[in-house]
GUMAR-86860 format. One record per residue: residue in one letter; x, y, z of N, C-alpha, C in turn. Coordinates in steps of 0.05 Angstrom, whole numbers, always signed. Layout:
<pts>
  resn     npx     npy     npz    capx    capy    capz     cpx     cpy     cpz
     a       X       Y       Z       X       Y       Z       X       Y       Z
...
</pts>
This chain:
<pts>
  resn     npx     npy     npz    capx    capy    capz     cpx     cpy     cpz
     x    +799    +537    -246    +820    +546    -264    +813    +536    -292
     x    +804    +558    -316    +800    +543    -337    +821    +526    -354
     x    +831    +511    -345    +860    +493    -359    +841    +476    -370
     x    +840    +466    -383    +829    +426    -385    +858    +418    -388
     x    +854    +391    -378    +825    +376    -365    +832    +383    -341
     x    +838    +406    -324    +832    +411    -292    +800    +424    -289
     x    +792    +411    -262    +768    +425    -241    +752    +418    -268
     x    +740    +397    -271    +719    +401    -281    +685    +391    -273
     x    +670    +399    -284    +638    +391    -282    +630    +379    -291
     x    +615    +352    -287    +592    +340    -304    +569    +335    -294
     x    +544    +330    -313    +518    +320    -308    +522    +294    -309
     x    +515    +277    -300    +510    +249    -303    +486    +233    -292
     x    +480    +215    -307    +445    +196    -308    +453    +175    -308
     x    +448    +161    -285    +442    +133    -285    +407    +118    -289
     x    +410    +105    -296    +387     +83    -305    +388     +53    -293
     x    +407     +54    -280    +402     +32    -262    +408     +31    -231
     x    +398     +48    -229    +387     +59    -183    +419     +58    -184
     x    +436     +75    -202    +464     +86    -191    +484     +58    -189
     x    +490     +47    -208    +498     +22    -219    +520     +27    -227
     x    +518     +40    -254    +537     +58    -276    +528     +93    -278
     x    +541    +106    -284    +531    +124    -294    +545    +140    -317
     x    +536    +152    -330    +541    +165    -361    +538    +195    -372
     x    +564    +203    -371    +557    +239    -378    +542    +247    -392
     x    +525    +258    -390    +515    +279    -412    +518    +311    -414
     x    +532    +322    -394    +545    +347    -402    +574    +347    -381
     x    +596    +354    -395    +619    +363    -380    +627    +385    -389
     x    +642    +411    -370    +653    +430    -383    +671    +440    -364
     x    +690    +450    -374    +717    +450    -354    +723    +487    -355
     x    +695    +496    -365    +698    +527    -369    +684    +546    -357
     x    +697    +566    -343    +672    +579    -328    +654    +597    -345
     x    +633    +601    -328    +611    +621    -332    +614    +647    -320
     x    +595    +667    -343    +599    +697    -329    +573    +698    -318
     x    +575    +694    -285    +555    +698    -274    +532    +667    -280
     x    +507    +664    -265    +487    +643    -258    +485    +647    -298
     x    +486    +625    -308    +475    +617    -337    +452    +589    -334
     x    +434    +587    -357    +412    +572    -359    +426    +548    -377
     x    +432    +511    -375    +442    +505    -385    +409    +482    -395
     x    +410    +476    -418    +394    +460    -425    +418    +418    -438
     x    +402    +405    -421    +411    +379    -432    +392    +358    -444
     x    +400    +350    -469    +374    +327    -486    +378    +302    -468
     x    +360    +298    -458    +351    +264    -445    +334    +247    -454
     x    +337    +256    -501    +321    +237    -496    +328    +206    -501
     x    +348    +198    -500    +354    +175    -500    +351    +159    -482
     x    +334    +169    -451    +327    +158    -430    +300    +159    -429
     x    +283    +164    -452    +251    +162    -451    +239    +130    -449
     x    +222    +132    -423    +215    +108    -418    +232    +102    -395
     x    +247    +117    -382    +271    +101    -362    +267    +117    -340
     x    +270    +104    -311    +271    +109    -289    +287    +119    -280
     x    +304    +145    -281    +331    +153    -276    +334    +171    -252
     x    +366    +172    -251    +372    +189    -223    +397    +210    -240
     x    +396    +229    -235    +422    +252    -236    +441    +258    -222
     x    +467    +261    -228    +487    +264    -205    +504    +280    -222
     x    +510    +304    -204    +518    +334    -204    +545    +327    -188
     x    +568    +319    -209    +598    +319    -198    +620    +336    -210
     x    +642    +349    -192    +649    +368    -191    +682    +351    -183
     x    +707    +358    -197    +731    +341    -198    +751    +362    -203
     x    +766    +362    -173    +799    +378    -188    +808    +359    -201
     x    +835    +375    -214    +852    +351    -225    +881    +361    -222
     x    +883    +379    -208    +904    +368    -178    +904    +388    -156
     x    +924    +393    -148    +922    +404    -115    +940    +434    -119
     x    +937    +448    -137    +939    +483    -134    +920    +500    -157
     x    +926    +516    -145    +907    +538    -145    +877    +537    -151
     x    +864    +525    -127    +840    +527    -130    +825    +544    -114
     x    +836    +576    -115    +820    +598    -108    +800    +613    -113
     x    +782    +600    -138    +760    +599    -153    +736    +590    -133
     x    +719    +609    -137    +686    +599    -129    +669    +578    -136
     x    +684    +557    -150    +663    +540    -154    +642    +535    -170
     x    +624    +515    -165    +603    +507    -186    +578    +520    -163
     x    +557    +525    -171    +526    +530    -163    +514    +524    -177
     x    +496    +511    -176    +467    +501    -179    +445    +503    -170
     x    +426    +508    -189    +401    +516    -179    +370    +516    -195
     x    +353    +508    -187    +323    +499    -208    +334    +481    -228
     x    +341    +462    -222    +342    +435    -232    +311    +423    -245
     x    +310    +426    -264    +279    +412    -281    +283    +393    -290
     x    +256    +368    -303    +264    +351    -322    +238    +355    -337
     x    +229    +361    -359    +206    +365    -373    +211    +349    -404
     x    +196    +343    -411    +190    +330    -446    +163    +339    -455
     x    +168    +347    -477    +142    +350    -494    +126    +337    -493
     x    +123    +317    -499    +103    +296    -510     +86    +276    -481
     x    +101    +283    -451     +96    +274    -434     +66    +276    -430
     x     +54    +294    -428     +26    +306    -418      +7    +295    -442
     x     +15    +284    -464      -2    +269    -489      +1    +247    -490
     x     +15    +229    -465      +7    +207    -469     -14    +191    -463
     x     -22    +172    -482     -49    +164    -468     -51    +135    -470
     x     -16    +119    -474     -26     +89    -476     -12     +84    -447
     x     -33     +68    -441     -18     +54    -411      +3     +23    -414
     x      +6     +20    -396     +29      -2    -397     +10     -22    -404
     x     +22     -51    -422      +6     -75    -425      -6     -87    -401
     x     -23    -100    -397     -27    -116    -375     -14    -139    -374
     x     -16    -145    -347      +7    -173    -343     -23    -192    -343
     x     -18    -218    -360     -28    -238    -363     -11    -264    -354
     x     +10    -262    -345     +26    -293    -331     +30    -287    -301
     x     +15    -276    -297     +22    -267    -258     +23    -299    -252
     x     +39    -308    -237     +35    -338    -223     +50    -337    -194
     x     +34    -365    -182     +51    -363    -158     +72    -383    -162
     x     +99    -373    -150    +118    -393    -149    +126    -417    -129
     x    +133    -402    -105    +130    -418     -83    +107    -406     -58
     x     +99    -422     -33     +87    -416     -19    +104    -421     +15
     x     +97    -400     +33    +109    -420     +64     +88    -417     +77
     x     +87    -415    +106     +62    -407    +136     +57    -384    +130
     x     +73    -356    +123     +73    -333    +118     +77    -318     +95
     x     +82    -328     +74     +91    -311     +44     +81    -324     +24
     x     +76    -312      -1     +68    -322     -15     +94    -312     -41
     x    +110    -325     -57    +119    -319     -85    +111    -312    -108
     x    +110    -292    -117     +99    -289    -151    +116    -286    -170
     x    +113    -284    -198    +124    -277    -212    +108    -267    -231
     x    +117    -256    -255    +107    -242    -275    +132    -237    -296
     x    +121    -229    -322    +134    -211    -341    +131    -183    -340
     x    +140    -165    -339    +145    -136    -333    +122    -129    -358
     x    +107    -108    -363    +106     -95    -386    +121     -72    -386
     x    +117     -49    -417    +129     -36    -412    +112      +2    -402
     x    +122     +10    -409    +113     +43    -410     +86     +53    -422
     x     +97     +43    -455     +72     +42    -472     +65     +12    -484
     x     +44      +1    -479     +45     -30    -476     +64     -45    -470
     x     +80     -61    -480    +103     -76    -481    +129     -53    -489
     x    +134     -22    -486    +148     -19    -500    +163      -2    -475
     x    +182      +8    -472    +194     +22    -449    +196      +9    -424
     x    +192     +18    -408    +194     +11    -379    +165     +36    -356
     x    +151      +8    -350    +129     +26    -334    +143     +39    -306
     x    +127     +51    -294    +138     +75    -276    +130     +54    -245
     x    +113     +36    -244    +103     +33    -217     +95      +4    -218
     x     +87     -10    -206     +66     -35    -193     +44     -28    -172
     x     +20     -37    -177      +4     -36    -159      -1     -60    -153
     x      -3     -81    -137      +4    -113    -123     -25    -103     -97
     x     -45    -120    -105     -66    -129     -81     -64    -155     -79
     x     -75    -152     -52     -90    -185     -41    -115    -177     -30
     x    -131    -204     -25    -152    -204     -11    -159    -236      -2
     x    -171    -245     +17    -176    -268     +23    -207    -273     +11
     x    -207    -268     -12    -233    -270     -10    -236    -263     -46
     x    -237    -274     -71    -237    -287     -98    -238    -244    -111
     x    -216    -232    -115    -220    -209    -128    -233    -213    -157
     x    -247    -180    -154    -257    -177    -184    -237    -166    -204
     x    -232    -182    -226    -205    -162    -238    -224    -133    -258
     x    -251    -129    -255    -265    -100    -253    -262     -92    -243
     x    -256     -94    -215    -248     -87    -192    -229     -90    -173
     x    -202     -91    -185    -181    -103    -172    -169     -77    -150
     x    -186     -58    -137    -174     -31    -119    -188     -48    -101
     x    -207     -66    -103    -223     -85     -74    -207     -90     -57
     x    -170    -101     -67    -157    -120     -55    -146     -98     -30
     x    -120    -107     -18    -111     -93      +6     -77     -88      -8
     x     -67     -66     -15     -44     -63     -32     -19     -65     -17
     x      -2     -78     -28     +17     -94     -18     +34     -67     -30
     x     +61     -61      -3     +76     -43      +2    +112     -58      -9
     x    +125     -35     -15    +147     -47     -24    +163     -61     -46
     x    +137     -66     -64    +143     -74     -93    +170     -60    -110
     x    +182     -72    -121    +209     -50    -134    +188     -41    -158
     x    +211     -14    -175    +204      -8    -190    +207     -26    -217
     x    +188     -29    -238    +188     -48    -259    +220     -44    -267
     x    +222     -69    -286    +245     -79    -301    +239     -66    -327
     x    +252     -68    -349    +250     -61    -373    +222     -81    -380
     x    +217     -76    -411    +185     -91    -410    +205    -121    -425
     x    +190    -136    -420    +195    -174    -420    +211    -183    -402
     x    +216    -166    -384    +245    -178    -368    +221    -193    -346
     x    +238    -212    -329    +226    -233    -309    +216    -204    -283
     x    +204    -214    -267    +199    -205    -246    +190    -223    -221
     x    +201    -216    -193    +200    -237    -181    +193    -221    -142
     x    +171    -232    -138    +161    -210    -114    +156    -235     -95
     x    +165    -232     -72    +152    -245     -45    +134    -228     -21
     x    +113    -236     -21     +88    -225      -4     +90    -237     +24
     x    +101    -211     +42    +104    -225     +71     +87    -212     +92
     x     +84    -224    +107     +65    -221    +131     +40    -230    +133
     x     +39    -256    +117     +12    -269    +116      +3    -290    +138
     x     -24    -296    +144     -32    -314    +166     -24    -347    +146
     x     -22    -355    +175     -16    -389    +155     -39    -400    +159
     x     -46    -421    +135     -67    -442    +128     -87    -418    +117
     x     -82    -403    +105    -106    -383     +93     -99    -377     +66
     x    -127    -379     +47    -128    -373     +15    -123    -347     +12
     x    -107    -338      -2    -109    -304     -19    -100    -310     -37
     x    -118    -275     -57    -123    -281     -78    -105    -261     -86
     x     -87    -258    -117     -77    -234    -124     -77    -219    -150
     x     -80    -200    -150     -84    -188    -177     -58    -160    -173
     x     -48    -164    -207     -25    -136    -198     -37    -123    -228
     x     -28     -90    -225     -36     -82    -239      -6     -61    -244
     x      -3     -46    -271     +24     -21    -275      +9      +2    -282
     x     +31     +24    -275     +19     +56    -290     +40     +64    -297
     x     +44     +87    -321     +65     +94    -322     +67    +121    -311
     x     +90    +138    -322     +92    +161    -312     +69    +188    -317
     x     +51    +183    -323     +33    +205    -321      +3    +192    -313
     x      +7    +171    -300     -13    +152    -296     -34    +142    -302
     x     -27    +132    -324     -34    +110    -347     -42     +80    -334
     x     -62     +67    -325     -62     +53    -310     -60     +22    -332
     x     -55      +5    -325     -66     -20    -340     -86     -34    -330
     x    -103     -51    -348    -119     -66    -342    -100     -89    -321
     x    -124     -98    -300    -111    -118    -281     -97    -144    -302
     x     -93    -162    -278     -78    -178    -290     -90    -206    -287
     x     -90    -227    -293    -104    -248    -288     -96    -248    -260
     x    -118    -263    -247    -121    -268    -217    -114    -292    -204
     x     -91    -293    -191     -81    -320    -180     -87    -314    -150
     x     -90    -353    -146     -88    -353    -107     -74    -373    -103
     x     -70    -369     -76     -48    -389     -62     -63    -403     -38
     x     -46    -420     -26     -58    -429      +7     -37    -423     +25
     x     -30    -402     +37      -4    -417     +67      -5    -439     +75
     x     +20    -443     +78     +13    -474     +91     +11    -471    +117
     x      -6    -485    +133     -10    -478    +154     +16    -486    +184
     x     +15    -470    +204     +35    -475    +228     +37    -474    +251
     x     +46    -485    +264     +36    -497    +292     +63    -473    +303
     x     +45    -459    +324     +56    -435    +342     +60    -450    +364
     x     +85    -456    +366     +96    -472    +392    +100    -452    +423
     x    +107    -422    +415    +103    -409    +436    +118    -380    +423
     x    +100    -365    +440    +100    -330    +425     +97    -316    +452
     x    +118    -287    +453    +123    -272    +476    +123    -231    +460
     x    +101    -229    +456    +111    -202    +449    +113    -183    +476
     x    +112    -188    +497    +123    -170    +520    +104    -148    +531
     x     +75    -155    +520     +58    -136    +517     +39    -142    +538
     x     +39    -166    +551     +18    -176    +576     +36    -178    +597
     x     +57    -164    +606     +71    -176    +633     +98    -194    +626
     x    +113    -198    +654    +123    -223    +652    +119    -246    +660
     x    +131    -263    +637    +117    -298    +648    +141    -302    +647
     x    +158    -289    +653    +195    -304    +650    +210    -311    +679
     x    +220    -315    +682    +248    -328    +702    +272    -309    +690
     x    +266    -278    +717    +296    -268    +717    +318    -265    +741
     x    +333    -269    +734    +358    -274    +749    +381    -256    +744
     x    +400    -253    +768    +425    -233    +769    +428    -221    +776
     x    +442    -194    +787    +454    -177    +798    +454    -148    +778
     x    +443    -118    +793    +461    -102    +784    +492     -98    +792
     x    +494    -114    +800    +520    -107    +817    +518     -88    +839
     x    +509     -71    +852    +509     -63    +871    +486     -61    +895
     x    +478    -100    +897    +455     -94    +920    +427    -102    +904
     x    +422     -93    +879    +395     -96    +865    +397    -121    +849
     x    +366    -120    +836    +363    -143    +816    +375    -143    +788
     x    +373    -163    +778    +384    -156    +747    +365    -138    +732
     x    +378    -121    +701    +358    -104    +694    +342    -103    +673
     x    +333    -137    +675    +317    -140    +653    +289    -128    +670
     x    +280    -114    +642    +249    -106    +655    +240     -97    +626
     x    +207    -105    +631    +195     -91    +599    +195     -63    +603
     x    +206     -51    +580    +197     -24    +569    +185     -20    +542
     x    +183      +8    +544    +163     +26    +515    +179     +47    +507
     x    +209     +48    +503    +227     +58    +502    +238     +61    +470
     x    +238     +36    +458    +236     +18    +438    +229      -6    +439
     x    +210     -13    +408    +206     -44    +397    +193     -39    +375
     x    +181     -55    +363    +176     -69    +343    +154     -73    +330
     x    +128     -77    +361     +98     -75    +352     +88     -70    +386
     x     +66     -59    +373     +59     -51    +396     +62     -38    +409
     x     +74     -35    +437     +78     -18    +453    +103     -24    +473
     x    +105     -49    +475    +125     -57    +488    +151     -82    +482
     x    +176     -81    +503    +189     -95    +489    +207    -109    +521
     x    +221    -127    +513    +238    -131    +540    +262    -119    +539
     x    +273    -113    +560    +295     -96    +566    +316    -103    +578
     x    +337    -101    +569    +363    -102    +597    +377     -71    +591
     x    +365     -61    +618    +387     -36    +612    +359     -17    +643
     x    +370      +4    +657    +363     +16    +674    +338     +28    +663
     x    +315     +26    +679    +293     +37    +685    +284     +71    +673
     x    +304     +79    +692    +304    +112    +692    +323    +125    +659
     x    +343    +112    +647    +358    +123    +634    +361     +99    +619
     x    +362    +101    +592    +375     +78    +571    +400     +63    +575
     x    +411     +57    +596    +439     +46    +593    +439     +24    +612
     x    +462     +17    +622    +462     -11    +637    +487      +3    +648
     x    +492     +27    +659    +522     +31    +676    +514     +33    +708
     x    +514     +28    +721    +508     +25    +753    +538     +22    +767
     x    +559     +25    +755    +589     +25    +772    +599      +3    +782
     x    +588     -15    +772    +591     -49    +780    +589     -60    +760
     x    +610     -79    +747    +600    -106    +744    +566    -108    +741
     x    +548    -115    +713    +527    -127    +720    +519    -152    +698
     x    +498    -162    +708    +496    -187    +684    +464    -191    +699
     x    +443    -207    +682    +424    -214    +685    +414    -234    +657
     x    +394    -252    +667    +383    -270    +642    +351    -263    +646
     x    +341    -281    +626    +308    -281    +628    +300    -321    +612
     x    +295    -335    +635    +280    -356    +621    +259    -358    +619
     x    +257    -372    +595    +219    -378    +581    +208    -399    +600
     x    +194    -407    +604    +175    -426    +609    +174    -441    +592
     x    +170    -475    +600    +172    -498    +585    +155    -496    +561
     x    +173    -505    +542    +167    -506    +507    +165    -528    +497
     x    +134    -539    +488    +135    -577    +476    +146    -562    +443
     x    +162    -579    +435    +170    -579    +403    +153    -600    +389
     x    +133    -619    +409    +137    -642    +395    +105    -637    +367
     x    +103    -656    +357     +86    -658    +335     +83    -625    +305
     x    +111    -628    +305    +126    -605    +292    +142    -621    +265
     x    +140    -615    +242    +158    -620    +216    +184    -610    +232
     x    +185    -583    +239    +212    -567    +239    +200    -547    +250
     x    +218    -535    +266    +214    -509    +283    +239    -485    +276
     x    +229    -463    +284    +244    -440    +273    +239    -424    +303
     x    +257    -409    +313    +257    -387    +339    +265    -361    +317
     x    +237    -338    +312    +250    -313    +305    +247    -290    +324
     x    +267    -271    +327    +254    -246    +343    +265    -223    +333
     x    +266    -199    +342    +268    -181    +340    +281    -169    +363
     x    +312    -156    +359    +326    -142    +380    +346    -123    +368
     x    +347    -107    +387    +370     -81    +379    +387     -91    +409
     x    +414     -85    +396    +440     -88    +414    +453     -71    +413
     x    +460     -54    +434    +485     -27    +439    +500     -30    +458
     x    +529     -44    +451    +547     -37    +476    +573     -18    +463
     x    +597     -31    +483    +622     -23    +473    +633     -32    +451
     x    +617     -61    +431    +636     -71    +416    +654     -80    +415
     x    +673     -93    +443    +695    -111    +434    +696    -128    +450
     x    +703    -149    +435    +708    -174    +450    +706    -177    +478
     x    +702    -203    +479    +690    -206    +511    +689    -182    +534
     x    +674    -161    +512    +660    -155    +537    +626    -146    +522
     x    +609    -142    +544    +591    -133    +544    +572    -146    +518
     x    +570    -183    +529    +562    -200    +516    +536    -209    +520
     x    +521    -209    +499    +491    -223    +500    +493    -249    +490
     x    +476    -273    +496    +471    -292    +489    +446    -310    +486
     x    +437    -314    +472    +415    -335    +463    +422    -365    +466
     x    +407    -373    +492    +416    -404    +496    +381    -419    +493
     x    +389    -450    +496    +366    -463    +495    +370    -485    +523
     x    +358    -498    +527    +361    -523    +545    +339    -541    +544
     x    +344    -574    +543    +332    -596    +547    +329    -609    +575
     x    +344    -601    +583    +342    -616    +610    +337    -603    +633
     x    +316    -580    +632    +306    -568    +661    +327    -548    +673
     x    +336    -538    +648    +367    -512    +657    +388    -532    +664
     x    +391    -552    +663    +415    -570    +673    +448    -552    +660
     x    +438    -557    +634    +450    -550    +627    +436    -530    +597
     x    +465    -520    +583    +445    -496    +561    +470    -497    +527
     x    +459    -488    +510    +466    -496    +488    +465    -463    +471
     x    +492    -457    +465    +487    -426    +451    +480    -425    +431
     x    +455    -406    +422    +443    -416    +393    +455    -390    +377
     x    +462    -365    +401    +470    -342    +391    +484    -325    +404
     x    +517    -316    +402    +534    -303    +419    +542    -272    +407
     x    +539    -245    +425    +543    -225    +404    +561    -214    +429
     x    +574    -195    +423    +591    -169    +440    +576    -139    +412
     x    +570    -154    +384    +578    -125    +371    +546    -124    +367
     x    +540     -92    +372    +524     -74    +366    +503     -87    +344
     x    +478     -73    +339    +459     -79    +307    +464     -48    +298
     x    +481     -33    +297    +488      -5    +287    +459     +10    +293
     x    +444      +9    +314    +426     +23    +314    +400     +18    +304
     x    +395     -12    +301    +359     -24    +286    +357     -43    +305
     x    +332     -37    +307    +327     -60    +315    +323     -88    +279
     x    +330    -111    +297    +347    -132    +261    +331    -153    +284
     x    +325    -175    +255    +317    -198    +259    +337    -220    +258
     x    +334    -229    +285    +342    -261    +286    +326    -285    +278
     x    +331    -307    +274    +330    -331    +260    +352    -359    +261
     x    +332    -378    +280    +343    -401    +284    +326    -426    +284
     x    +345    -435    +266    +335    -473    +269    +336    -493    +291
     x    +310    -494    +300    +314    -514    +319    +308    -544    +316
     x    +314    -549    +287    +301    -580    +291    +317    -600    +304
     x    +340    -593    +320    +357    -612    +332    +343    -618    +362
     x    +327    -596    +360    +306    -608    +383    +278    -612    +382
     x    +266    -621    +358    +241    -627    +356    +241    -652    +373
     x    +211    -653    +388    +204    -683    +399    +214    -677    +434
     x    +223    -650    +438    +231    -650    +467    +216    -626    +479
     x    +215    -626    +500    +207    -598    +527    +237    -579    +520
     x    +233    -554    +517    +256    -534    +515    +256    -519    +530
     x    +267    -496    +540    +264    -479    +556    +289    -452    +541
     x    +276    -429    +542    +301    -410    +518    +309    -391    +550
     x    +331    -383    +542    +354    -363    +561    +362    -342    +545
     x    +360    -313    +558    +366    -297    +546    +390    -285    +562
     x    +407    -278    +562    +426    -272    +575    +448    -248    +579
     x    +452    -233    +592    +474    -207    +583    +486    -200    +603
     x    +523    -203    +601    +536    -190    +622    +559    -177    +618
     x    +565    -155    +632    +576    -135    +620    +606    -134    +621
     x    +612    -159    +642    +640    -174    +647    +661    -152    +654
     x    +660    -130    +650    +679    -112    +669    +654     -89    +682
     x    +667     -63    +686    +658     -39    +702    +657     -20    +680
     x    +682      -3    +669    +682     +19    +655    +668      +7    +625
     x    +658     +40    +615    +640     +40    +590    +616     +26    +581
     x    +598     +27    +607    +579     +14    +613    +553     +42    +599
     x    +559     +61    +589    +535     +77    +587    +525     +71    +560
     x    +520     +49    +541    +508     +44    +524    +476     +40    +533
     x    +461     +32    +505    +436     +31    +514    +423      -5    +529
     x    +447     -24    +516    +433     -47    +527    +418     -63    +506
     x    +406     -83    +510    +389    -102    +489    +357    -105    +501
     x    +349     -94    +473    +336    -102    +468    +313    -124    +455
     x    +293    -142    +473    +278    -155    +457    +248    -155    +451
     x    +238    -161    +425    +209    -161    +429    +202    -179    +399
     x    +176    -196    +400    +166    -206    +386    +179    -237    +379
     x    +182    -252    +392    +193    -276    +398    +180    -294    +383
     x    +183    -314    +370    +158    -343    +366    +177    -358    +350
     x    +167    -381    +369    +177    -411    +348    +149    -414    +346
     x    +149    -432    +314    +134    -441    +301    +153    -460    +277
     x    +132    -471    +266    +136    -491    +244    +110    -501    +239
     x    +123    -517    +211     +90    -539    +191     +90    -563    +215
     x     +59    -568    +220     +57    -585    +238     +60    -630    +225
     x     +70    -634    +242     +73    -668    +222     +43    -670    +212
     x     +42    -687    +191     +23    -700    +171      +9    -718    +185
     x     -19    -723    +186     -38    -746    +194     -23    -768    +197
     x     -31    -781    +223     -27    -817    +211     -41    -828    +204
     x     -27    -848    +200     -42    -875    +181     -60    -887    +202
     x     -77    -896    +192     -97    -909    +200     -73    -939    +210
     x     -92    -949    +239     -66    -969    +251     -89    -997    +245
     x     -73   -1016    +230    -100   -1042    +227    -101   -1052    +257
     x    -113   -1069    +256    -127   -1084    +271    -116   -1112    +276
     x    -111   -1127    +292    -110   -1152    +294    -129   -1166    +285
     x    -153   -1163    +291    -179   -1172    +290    -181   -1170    +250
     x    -179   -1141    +244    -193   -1138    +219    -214   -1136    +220
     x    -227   -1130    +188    -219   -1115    +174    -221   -1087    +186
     x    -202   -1064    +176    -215   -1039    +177    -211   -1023    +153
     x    -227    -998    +158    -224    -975    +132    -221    -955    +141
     x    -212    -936    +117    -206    -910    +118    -178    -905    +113
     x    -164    -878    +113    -143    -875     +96    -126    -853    +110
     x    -109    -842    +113     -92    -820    +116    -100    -801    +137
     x    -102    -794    +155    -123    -769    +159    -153    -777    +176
     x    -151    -802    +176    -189    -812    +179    -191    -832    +191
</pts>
């Protein structure tokens, strides 16, 4: 209805991944028939933007009108196809922090055209082995980088999935939007610190576990590996039926899976991470998984992790501290029971890719002698 301000249209551009956003065309008036509308953007040159095509009654009669359509949406600039300066190179690449697996960097952003705008991309290598910044496409390119900041703003990237106790080297490089590349960047390296793998189960050689329980009617419990879903590889551990994704069998069921004895000892600190997807009914005490530990030969067990609710459908990473038991034999329990009968046709839990690890303790000291003298130092 052409009233203003009823039913109206706007274009709108955000510049910050849909943060704010800001009209640049509204019109509350119709068209005769499909029209060609042109909008100036150039106050967004140099910027990474998104468009949003919104459409607003402004109240609740007579809206027996056809509507908005849209169609061949473009974004073109003149001057795009003539550019020919690439973004500055980054000269402060540094590392910030280091762990067993990641390495920290940082940098200053450049921009579009040297220091000026905002570049379109990052290109981030590694290599274990001293890159050429002539040749910085040598490295192995690191996935996931965001898109640059405006040019001088901070920038701050963590590099994951690295081996621990190993040197890499890094060089990052920018392009802009018509790919303008920059010269590399000075070349930094790091060391992981190295870590002691106290025990790792990706589910891919068999079972080495202790299972126990009931389907409830006569059978075993239903932990068993499958290739159904996981994480790497090919396989993963399971609680849930063989033939069909679920854990409903018309009974009452519950089953665990224990690890085999775990030394913690000669460990700074230990960490248990894994990887699991969880699908039940979602409510309270029922249809509960648990993550326990034990010191004393299953005597007894200690919950490190209690769920009833769902991962909405991912498999999600867990993460736990175990240094309250560094210096002992452990043993881990995986556990799930479904504590009633009805609404049992979920899919069940899943696990795969297990490991404690941690930085292993520091050398000792050299122990003197009664006798005397001796030498050497830390380590030796």
């Amino acid at each position: 209805e052409p009233l203003p301000p009823l039913d109206s249209a706007k274009v709108q551009v955000s510049a910050d991944s849909g943060t704010t956003w800001k009209d640049v065309y509204t019109t509350t008036t119709s068209t005769a028939g499909m029209v060609k509308q042109y909008i100036n953007l150039a106050g967004y040159d140099g910027s990474v933007i998104q468009l949003r095509f919104h459409f607003a009654k402004g109240d609740n009669i007579n809206h027996g009108y056809e509507g908005w359509v849209i169609d061949d949406v473009t974004l073109t600039g003149e001057d795009m196809d003539n550019d020919s300066l690439a973004p500055a190179a980054v000269t402060d690449l540094a590392v910030q922090t280091t762990t067993g697996r990641s390495v920290t960097l940082t940098w200053t952003a450049p921009g579009d055209d040297g220091m000026f705008g905002t570049a379109s991309g990052y290109d981030l290598r590694y290599a274990t082995t001293p890159i050429d910044p002539a040749n910085p496409d040598s490295g192995t390119p690191v996935g996931g980088v965001p898109a640059p900041k405006v040019a001088g703003s901070a920038e701050r990237y963590e590099v994951t999935g690295l081996t621990p106790g190993t040197t890499y080297y890094f060089a990052l490089g920018a392009y802009d939007n018509v790919s303008n590349v920059a010269s590399s960047s000075n070349i930094v390296s790091a060391q992981t610190e190295p870590l002691v793998v106290a025990f790792s189960d990706d589910f891919e050689g068999g079972i080495n576990w202790i299972i126990a329980g009931s389907d409830g009617v006569g059978g075993p419990a239903l932990w068993h590996t499958s290739s159904h879903r996981y994480t790497s590889r090919t396989h993963s551990m399971y609680y849930g039926k063989s033939n069909y994704p679920n854990y409903y069998t018309a009974a009452r069921n519950f089953g665990s899976i224990t690890s085999p004895t775990i030394s913690l000892f000669g460990m700074q600190s230990a960490t248990l991470t894994l990887n699991h997807f969880l699908a039940t009914e979602n409510l309270a005490l029922h249809d509960t998984a648990r993550v326990q530990i034990s010191t004393d030969n299953q005597q007894t067990w200690t919950d490190l992790h209690v769920s009833f609710l769902g991962t909405d459908g991912n498999m999600v990473k867990l993460q736990f501290n175990l240094d309250a038991f560094l210096g002992k034999f452990v043993q881990l329990r995986f556990s799930f029971d479904t504590i009633d009968v009805p609404i049992n046709t979920h899919e069940g839990w899943v696990l795969d890719d297990l490991m404690i690890e941690g930085p292993p303790l520091p050398p000792m000291p050299p122990v003197a002698s009664a006798s005397g003298p001796y030498t050497g130092g830390v380590g030796k």
